[in-house]
N, C-alpha and C positions, 0 to 999 in steps of 0.2 A: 526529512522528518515530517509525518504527518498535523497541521495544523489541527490543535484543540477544537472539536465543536464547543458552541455555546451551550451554555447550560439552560435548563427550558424556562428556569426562571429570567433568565436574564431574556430569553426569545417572548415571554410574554410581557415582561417591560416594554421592552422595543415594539413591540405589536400596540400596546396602551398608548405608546407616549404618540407610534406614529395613528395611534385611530384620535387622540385629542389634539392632536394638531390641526387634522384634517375636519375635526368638526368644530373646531373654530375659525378655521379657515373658511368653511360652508357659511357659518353664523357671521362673519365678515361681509361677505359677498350680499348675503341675503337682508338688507338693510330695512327692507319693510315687514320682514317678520318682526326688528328689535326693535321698531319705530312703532308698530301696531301693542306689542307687546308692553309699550310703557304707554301712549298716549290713550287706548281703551281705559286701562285704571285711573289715570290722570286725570285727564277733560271731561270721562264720559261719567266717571264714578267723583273721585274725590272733589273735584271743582262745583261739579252738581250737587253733591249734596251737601257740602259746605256755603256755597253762596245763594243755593237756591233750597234747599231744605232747611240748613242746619240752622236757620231762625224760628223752625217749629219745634225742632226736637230738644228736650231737655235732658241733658246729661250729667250738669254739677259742674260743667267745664267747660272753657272754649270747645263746640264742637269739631273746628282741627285738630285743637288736642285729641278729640276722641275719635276721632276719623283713622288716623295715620296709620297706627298697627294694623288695621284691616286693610286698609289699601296696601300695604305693603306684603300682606301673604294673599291678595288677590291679583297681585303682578306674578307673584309668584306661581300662582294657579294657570294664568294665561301663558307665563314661558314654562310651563312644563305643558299647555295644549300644542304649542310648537314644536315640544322635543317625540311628544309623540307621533306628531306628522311626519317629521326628519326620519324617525327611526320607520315609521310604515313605508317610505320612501325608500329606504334602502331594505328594506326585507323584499317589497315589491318591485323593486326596478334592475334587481340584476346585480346589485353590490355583493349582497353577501353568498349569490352561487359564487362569485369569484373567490370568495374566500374560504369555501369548505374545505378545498385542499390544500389547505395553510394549518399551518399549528398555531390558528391564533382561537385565543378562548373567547366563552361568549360573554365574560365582565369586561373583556379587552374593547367587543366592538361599541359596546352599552355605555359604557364608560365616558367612550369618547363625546356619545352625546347628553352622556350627564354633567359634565365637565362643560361643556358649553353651557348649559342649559344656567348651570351655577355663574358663570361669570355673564351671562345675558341678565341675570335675577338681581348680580350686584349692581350692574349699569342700573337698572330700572330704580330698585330701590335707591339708590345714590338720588338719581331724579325723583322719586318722590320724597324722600326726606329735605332733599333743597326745593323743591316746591314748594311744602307744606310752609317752611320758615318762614317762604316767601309771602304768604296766606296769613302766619300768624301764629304758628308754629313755636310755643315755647317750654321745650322739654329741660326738665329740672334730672337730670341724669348726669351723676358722675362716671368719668372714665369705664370702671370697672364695670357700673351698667350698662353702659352700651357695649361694651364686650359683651356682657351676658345677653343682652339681648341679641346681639349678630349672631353670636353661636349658636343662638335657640332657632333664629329665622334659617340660619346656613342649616340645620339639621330639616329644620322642616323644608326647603327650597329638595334638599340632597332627598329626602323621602316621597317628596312628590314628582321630581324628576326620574326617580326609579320608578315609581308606580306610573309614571307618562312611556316610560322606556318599556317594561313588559304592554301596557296596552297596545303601544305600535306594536309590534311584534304578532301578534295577539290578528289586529287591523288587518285587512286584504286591500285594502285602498288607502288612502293618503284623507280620502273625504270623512272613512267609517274611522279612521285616529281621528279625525278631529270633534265627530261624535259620541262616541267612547269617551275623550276625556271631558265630554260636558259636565259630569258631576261635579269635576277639580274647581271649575268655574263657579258650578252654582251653590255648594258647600257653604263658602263665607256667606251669602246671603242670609243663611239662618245659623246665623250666630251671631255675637255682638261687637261683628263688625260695624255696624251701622247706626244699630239703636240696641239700649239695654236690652239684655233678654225676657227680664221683669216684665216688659211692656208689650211682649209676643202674647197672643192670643195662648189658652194652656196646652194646645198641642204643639203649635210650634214653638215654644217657652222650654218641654219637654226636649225637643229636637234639636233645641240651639245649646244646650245647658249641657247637653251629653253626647257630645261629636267631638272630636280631635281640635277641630278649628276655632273652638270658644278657649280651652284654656292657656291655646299658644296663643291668643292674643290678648288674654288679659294679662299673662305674663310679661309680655313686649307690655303693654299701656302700663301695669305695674311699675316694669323698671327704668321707662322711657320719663314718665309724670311722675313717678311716685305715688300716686293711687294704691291701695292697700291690694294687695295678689293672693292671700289667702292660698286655699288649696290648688292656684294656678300654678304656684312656686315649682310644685312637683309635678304636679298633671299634667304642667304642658313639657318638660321636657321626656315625660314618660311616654305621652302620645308618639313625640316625635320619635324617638330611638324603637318602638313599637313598631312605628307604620316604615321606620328605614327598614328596621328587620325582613317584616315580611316582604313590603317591596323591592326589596332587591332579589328575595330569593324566589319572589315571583316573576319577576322579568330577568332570570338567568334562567328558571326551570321552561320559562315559554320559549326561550331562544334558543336551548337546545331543543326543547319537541318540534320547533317549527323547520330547524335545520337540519333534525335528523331524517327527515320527512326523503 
């Protein structure tokens, strides 16, 4: 009696589960990507401008308080510059001609290094929220808000990790992903992560007030402090399920054109 084939859905599970093992396995191995990836936001960002700025800047708050949610989606920015080097690294090195002639999809190979990318962004932020505490850090956030607020970061880490994953793809080098994803990095800058937006000159007051990145973190500082969140309440998680939308179905549509090639 002939033995049942699998069925394609259960063949592109097993393709997922074995492409996120192995890129967590990579992300294991590669200790000074996840060490780069938390101690730049750390040392270089938040400790700086907390003990060496944030005695100029006035916010109505401790400025750790008002630090944290931006440092926290600017780790977020820098593991997804890693996930799109990972993934240029495997378009250019040989990985995936091994796998055209396989029935595996192209959410199956993405995936696997969106799924890294996500649990390298929980390490990080874990380290900066036990940083910050350690700083001075005192969030008045019940239970249910820091749910709402991980959900909100986990959507936005999940949307910039796809938008890092089509880039690679996208990259011919390992160097040009990590050029490509400079905007992820420089984005928070002009927002209010750092300092009110109020206080930006009026062009870039314009630029920070109306990008993706100002209402997911006034949403986080909202429900993190209790600061009033106003139209961030909806805006930032609309930004996110937005930019997951397109991002994903941008780095699935670049990973078939690149591998149909």
């Amino acid at each position: 009696m002939t033995a049942a084939l699998p069925s394609p859905s259960a063949v592109s599970l097993s393709a997922t589960s074995t492409m996120i093992g192995r890129s967590i396995r990579l992300t294991r191995r590669n200790v000074d990507t996840m060490i780069m990836s938390v101690v730049l936001p750390l040392l270089m960002m938040m400790a700086m401008f907390v003990y060496v700025f944030g005695g100029a800047i006035h916010t109505g708050t401790a400025y750790v308080t008002y630090v944290v949610p931006g440092t926290i989606l600017l780790c977020a920015g820098y593991g997804a510059a890693s996930t799109a080097m990972a993934v240029a690294d495997d378009m250019n090195g040989g990985m995936i001609d091994r796998l055209r002639s396989m029935p595996v999809r192209a959410s199956a190979v993405l995936t696997g290094h969106v799924v890294a990318s996500v649990a390298r962004n929980a390490v990080a932020t874990t380290v900066v929220v036990l940083a910050a505490l350690a700083m001075g850090f005192r969030p008045s956030a019940s239970p249910v808000d820091w749910l709402l607020a991980a959900g909100l970061v986990l959507l936005y880490v999940l949307a910039l990790s796809w938008l890092a994953a089509g880039l690679g793809t996208l990259a011919r080098s390992v160097e040009s992903a990590s050029a490509l994803s400079f905007v992820m990095l420089f984005l928070p800058y002009l927002s209010s992560a750092f300092v009110p937006t109020e206080t930006m000159p009026a062009v870039l007051r314009t630029i920070g007030e109306h990008q993706p990145v100002t209402p997911v973190i006034e949403a986080v500082r909202g429900l993190l402090t209790g600061t009033p969140i106003g139209s961030a309440s909806w805006l930032g998680p609309l930004w996110a399920v937005g930019l997951l939308a397109v991002s994903f179905a941008f780095a699935t549509a670049c990973y078939r054109r690149r591998t149909s090639r």
